[in-house]
ZAMARGU-4260 file (C-alpha; in steps of 0.2 Angstrom, whole numbers, plus 5000, padded with zeros to 4 digits):
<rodrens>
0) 4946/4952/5104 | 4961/4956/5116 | 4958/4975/5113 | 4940/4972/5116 | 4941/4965/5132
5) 4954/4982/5136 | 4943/4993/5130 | 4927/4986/5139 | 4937/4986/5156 | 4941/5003/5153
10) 4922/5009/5151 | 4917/4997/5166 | 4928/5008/5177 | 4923/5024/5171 | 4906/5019/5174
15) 4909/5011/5192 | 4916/5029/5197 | 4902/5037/5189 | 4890/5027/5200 | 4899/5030/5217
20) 4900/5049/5214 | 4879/5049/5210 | 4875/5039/5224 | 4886/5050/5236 | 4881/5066/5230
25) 4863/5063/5223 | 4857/5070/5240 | 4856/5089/5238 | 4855/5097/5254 | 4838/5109/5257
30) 4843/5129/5263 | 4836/5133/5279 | 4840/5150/5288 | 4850/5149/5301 | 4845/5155/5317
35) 4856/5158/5334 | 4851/5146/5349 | 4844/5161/5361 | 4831/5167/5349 | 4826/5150/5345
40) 4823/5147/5365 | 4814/5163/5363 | 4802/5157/5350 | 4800/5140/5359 | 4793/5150/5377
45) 4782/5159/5365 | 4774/5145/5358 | 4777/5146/5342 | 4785/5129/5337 | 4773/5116/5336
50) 4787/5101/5329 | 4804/5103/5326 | 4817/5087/5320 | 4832/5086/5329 | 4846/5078/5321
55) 4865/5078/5329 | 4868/5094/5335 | 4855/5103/5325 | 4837/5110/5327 | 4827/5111/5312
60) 4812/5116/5310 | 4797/5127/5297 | 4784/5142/5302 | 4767/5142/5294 | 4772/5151/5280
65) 4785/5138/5273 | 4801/5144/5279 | 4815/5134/5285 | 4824/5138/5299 | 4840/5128/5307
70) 4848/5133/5327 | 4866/5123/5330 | 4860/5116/5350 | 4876/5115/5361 | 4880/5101/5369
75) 4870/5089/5381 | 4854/5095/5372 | 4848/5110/5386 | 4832/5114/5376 | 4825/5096/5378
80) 4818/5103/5393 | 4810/5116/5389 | 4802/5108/5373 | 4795/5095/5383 | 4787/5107/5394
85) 4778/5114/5380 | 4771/5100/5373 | 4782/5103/5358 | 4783/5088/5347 | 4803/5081/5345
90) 4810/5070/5331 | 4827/5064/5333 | 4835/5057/5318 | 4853/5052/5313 | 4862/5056/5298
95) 4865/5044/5286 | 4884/5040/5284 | 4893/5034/5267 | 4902/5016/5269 | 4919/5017/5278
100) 4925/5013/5259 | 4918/5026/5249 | 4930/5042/5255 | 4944/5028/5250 | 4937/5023/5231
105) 4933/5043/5228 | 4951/5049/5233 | 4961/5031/5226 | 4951/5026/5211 | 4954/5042/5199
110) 4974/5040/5202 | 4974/5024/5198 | 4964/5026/5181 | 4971/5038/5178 | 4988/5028/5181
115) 4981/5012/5172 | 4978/5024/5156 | 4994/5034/5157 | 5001/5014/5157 | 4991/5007/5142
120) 4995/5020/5131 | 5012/5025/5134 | 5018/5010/5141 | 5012/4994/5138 | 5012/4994/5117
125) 5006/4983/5105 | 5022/4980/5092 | 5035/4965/5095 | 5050/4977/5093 | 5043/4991/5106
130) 5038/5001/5091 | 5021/5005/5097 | 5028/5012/5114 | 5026/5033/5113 | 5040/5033/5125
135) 5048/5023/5114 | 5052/5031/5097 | 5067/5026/5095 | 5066/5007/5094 | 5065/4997/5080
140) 5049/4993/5070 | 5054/4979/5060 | 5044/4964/5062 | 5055/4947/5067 | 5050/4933/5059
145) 5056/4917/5068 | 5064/4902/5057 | 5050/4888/5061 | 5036/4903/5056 | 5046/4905/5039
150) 5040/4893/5027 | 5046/4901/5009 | 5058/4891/5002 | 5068/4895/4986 | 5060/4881/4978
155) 5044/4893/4978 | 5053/4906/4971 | 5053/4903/4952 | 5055/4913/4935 | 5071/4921/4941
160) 5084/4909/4942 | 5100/4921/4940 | 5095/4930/4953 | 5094/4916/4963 | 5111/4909/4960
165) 5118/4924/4965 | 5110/4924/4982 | 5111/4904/4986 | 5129/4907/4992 | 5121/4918/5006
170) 5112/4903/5010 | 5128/4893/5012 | 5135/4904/5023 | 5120/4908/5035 | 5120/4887/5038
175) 5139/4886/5038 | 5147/4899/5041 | 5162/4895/5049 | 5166/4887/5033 | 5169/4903/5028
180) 5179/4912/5040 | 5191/4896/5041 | 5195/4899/5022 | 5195/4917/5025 | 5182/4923/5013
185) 5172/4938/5018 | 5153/4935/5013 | 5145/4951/5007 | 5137/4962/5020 | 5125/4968/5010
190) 5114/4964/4995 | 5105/4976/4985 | 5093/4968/4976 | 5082/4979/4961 | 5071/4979/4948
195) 5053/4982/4942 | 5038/4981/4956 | 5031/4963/4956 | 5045/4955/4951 | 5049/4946/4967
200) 5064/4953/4977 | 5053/4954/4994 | 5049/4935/4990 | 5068/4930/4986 | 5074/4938/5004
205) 5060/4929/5013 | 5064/4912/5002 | 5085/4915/5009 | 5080/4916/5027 | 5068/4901/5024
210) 5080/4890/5017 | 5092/4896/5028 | 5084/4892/5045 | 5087/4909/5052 | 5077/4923/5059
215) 5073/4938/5048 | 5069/4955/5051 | 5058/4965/5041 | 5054/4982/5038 | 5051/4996/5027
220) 5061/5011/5022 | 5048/5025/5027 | 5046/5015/5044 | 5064/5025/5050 | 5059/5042/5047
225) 5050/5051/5058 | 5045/5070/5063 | 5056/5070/5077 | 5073/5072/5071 | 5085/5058/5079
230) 5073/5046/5078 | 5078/5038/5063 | 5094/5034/5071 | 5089/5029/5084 | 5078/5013/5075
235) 5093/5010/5064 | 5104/5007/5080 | 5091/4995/5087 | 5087/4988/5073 | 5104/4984/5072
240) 5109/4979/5092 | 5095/4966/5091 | 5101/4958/5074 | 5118/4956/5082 | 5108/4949/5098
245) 5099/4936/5084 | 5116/4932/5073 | 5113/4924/5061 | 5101/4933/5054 | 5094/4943/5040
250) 5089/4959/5041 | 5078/4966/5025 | 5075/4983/5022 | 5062/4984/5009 | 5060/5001/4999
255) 5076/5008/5004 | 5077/5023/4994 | 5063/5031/5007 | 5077/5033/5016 | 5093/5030/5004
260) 5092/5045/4992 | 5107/5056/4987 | 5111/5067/4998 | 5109/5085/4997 | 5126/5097/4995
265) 5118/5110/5008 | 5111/5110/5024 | 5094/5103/5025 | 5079/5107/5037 | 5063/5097/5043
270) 5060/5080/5036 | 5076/5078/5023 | 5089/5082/5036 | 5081/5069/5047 | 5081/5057/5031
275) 5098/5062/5030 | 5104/5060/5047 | 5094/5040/5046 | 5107/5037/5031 | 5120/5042/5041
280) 5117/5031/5053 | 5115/5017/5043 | 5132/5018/5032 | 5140/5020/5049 | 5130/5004/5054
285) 5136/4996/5041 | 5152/4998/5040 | 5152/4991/5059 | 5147/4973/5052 | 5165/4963/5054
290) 5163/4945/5046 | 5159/4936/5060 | 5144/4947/5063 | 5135/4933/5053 | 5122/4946/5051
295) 5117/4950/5031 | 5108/4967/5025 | 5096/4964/5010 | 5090/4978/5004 | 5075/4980/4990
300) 5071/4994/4978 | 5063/5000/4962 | 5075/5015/4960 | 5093/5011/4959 | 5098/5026/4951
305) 5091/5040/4966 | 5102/5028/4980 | 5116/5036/4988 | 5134/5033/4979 | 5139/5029/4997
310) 5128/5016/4999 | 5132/5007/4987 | 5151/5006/4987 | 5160/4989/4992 | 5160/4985/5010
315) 5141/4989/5011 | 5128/4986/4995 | 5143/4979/4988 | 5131/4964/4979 | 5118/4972/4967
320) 5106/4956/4960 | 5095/4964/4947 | 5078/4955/4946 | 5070/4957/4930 | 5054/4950/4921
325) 5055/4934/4919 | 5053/4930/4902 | 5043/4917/4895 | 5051/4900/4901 | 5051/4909/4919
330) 5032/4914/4916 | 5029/4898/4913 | 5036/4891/4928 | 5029/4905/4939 | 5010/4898/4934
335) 5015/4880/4940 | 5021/4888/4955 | 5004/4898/4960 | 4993/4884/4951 | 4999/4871/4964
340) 4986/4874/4975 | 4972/4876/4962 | 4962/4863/4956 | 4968/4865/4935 | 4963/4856/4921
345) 4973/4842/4914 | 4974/4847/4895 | 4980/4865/4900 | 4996/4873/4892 | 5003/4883/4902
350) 5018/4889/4887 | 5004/4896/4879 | 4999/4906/4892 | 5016/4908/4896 | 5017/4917/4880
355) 5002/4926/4881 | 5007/4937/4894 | 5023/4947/4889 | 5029/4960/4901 | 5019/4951/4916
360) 5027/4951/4931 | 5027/4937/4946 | 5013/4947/4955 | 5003/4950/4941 | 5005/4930/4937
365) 4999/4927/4954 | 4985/4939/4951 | 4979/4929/4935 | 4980/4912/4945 | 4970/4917/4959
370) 4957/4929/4948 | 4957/4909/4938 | 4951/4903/4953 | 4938/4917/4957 | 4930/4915/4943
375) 4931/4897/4943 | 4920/4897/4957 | 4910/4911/4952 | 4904/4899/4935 | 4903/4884/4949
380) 4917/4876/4937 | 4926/4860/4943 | 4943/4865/4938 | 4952/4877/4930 | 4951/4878/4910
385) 4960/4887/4896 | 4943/4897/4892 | 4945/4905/4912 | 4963/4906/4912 | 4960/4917/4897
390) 4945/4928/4906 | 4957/4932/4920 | 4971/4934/4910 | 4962/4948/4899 | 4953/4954/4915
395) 4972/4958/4926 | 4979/4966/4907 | 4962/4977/4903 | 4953/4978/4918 | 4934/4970/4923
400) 4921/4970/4910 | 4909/4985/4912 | 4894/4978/4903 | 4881/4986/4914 | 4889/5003/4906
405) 4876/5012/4895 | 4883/5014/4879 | 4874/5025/4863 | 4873/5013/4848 | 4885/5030/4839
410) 4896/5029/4850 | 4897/5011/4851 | 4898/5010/4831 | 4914/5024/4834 | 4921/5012/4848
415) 4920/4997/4831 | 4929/5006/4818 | 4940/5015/4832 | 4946/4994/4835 | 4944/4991/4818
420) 4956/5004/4814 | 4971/5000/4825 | 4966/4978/4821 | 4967/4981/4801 | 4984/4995/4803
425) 4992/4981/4814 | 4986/4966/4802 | 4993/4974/4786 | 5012/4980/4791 | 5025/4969/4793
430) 5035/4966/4808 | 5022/4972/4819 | 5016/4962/4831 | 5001/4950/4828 | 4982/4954/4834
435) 4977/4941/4847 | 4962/4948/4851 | 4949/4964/4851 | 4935/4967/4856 | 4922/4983/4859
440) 4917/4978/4878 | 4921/4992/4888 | 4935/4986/4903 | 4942/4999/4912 | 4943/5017/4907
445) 4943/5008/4887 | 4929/5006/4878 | 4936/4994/4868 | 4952/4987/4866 | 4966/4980/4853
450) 4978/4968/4859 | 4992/4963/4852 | 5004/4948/4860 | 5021/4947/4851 | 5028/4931/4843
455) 5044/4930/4854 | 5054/4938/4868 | 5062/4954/4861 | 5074/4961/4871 | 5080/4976/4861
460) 5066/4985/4846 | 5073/4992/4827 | 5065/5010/4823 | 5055/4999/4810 | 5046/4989/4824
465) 5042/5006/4834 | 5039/5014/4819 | 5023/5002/4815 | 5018/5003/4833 | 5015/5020/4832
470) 5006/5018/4814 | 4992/5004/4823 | 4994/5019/4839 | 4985/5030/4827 | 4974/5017/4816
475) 4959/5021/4826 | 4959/5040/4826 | 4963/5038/4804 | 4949/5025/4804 | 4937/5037/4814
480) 4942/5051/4802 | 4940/5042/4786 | 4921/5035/4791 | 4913/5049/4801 | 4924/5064/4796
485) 4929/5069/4816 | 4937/5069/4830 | 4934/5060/4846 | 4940/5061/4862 | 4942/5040/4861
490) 4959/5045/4856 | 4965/5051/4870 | 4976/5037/4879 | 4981/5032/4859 | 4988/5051/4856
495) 4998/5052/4873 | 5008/5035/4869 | 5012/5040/4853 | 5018/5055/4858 | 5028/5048/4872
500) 5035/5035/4859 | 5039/5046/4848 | 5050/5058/4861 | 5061/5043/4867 | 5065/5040/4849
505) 5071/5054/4844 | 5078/5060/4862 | 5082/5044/4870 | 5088/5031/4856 | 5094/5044/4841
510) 5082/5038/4828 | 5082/5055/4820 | 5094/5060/4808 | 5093/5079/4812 | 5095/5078/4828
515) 5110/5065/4826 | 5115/5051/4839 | 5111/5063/4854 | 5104/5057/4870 | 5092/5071/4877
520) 5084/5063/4892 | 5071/5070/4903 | 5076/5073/4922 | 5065/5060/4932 | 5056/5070/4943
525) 5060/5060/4959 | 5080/5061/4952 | 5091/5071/4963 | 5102/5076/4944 | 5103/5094/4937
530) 5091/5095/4923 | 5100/5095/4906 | 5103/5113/4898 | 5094/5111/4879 | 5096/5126/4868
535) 5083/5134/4859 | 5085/5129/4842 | 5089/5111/4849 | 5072/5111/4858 | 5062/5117/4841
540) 5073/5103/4831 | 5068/5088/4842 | 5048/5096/4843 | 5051/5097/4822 | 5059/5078/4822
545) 5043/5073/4833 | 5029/5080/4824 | 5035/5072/4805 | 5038/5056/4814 | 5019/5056/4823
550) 5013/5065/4805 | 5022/5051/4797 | 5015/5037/4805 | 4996/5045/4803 | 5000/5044/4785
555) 5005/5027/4782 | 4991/5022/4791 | 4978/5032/4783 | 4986/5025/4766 | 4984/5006/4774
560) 4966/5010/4777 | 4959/5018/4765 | 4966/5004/4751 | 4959/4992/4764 | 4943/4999/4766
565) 4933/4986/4762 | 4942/4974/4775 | 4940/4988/4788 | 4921/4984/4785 | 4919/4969/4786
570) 4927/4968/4805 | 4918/4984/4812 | 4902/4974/4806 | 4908/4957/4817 | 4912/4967/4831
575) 4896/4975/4834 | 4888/4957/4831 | 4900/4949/4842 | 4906/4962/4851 | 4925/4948/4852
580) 4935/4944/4839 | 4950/4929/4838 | 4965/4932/4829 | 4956/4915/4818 | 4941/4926/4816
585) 4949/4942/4809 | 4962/4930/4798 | 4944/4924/4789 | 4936/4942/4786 | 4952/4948/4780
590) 4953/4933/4767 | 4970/4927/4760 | 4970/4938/4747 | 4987/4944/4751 | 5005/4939/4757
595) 5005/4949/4773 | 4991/4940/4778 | 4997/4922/4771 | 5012/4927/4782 | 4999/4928/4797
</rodrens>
């Protein structure tokens, strides 16, 4: 609303002098021929002028055949006389002069617009720390937050309780911290806190500062760098001059490696050695932090491994808290958190759900939750059930039901034994984890879906358990294979994970036994490491190793369906009539027949 009424002020003046300049110049002035005064005396004793106007100092007047003529009269009006004395007709009229204020407002009012503009837009800015100022770059963009607006505590922070036991001595020291100096102990100046995206290290800083009572400073990594070169350095110093000024503080720098890469070994140009000259800056920063500062750096990122050595050495990132996925106790405990202020049912369980999402992270907990409550309200439910924790839960894993999607009754029989296929391949090896669920409704990109939810945490994986991951990988190409005798692209995602798996076995984690206990990792892209030098026959070795292991795995799972054709059957035949199936309902078409599925 604020920039409404600016903007509307702005158009109100621009109009105002619009109006002024019409009405002053709207009056364009008619072209008469001047004439001197002594041939206009001359016409007048000949008789010619029958009317003329007089107005000031000027004669004006029009023969018969249109054209306008003008004579300057000199002073005391000498021709009066004589125009009187032939009974010519005089008009006297008086020009009509602008307000006294209008010369002013045409001369004053374009300055100052043009002032107020120059003002507005360079000047006035809209961001707390003066980073919306064009004349000034070099201040700080990090947005304070003051204690009594902070209202995260760490008791809202749940699911990774290592990580905050090892920032709650922070807390301590932010609220006492002359506890400290007195025993001489020399809290941290910076924490580094990492891990996978979601997992909550944005949420943990603000919980510190919350329970800490002091103000926070926030901003993003990217926010430093700039085209100009200097700049950077300049928003690190303010950044922090004005955390000093709010000691005790926090000041959090999410995504830090924007900014906190390795360094080059040459001279860089443009953008990196701007990036470069901001890291500068901000080890030298740092290292200007004495104790009694009582000002504490956390820092967050997703990539540890591209950070600057320097920056992470003691007496800067000298705490590195690593915050991981919570696992299924922490899941369990994040749902309670985001379900507070839902409206759940009473008989819910959240452990099973807790267990039904491996690999989740916090934010795709909280995503679940509110989609929960979504579609609660979508179904005009009263609470919260199992059944809709279950839709949301399979709607943040897959994606949204396309139902509206048009779908060939071919390719949808392709898309059942396609399921089928992986469902039966999973079912029948052991040590692989269990089917929960499949199903042929297209969600996403899928159109259809196999999903598997393990038994128990596993931390670390045998080559047998990856092994029969990439036997059910392929159980829906073999399955496609051995009923329609082709090849479809419904493959695709299926091919690329096998053969991704399949790499980091034999490259990553030495499950080949040609190519040895060797680690042959792939340079990230993003990683500022030389690229590993692989000979020849060493690449045409781990390609061999690969392909038999992928060849391998297609084989076993051909064998698997092609004994267990029947079964493979029956559940292509309830997926097209139910489109759903439970881990119950497969367990039935199955049958008992044997002890894998007595195990299950």
């Amino acid at each position: 609303m604020q920039q409404f009424y600016k903007n509307l002020s702005i158009w109100l003046i621009i109009a105002l002098i619009a109006l002024l300049a019409f009405n002053y110049f709207k009056k364009t002035p008619e072209k008469h021929i001047a004439v001197p005064y002594t041939e206009f005396l001359d016409r007048v004793e000949s008789g010619v002028l029958s009317r003329v106007t007089v107005i000031d100092d000027a004669v004006f007047w029009r023969t018969a055949d249109g054209t306008q003529y003008t004579t300057i009269v000199p002073p005391a009006h000498a021709a009066l006389e004589r125009l009187l004395a032939k009974n010519v007709a005089v008009t006297a009229e008086q020009t009509s002069q602008p307000p006294w204020y209008l010369p002013t407002l045409l001369i004053w009012v374009p300055i100052l617009l043009l002032l107020f503009l120059w003002f507005f837009f360079f000047q006035k800015g809209s961001s707390r720390g003066g980073g919306g100022r064009v004349m000034a770059f070099g201040k700080s963009k990090a947005r304070l937050i003051n204690p009594e607006e902070s209202k995260i505590k760490l008791d809202d922070v749940a699911g990774i309780d290592e990580a905050k036991e090892e920032v709650a001595e922070l807390v301590d020291f932010l609220k006492k911290p002359e506890k400290f100096v007195a025993a001489g102990a020399r809290i941290p100046t910076g924490v580094l806190l990492y891990g996978e995206p979601g997992t909550g290290k944005t949420l943990l800083a603000k919980a510190i500062a919350g329970e800490a009572g002091v103000p926070f400073f926030s901003i993003s990594g990217s926010n430093f760098v700039e085209m100009y070169v200097g700049i950077g350095a300049s928003r690190v110093r303010d950044l922090f001059t004005e955390g000093k000024k709010k000691a005790p503080c926090i000041i959090f720098i999410d995504e830090i490696d924007a900014v906190g890469r390795h360094r080059s070994s040459g001279t860089g140009a443009g953008g990196n050695d701007e990036r470069e000259q901001t890291l500068n800056q901000l080890l030298v920063e740092m290292d200007g932090f004495e104790a009694n500062d009582h000002v504490i750096i956390i820092a967050a990122t997703n990539r540890q491994d591209i950070l600057d050595p320097a920056l992470l050495r003691p007496g800067r990132f000298d705490r590195q808290v690593m915050v991981p996925l919570p696992d299924v106790g922490g899941r369990e405990k994040i749902l309670k958190v985001h379900a507070r202020n839902t409206k759940t049912a009473e008989d819910i369980d959240w452990q099973v759900i807790a267990k039904g999402t491996p690999g989740f992270s916090g934010a795709q907990l909280a995503s679940m939750v509110n989609e929960a409550a979504l579609l609660m309200t979508r179904k005009n439910a009263e609470v919260i059930t199992m059944d809709i924790l279950e839709s949301a839960k399979d709607k943040v894993l897959m994606g949204a039901e396309r139902r509206s999607l048009i779908i060939t009754d071919r390719e949808k029989k392709i898309t059942a034994y396609h399921e089928a296929g992986h469902a039966l391949v999973a079912w029948m090896l052991p040590g692989a984890d269990p089917v929960h669920k499949v199903t042929i409704i297209p969600r996403g990109r899928a159109l259809g879906l196999t999903m598997q939810l393990p038994e128990e945490e596993r931390n670390s994986h045998d080559r047998t358990y990856l092994f029969n991951n990439l036997c059910t990988l392929l159980g829906g190409r073999v399955a496609e294979e051995i009923v329609f005798n082709q090849m479809t692209t419904g493959a695709g995602n299926d091919i690329e994970r096998v053969s991704e798996l399949a790499r980091k076995m034999v490259c990553e984690w030495g499950m080949s036994k040609a190519v040895g206990p060797l680690a042959f990792r792939a340079t990230h892209p993003m990683s500022s490491r030389p690229a590993e030098i692989i000979s020849e026959q060493t690449a045409i070795l781990i390609d061999t190793e690969v392909k038999e292991l992928v060849v391998s795995a297609y084989e076993t799972a051909k064998v698997i369906l092609e004994k267990h054709r029947s079964q493979l059957e029956k559940i292509t035949v309830a997926l097209l009539e139910r489109e759903i199936l439970s881990r119950e309902e497969i367990r039935e078409l199955i049958g008992t027949a044997n002890e894998i599925d007595q195990r299950r």
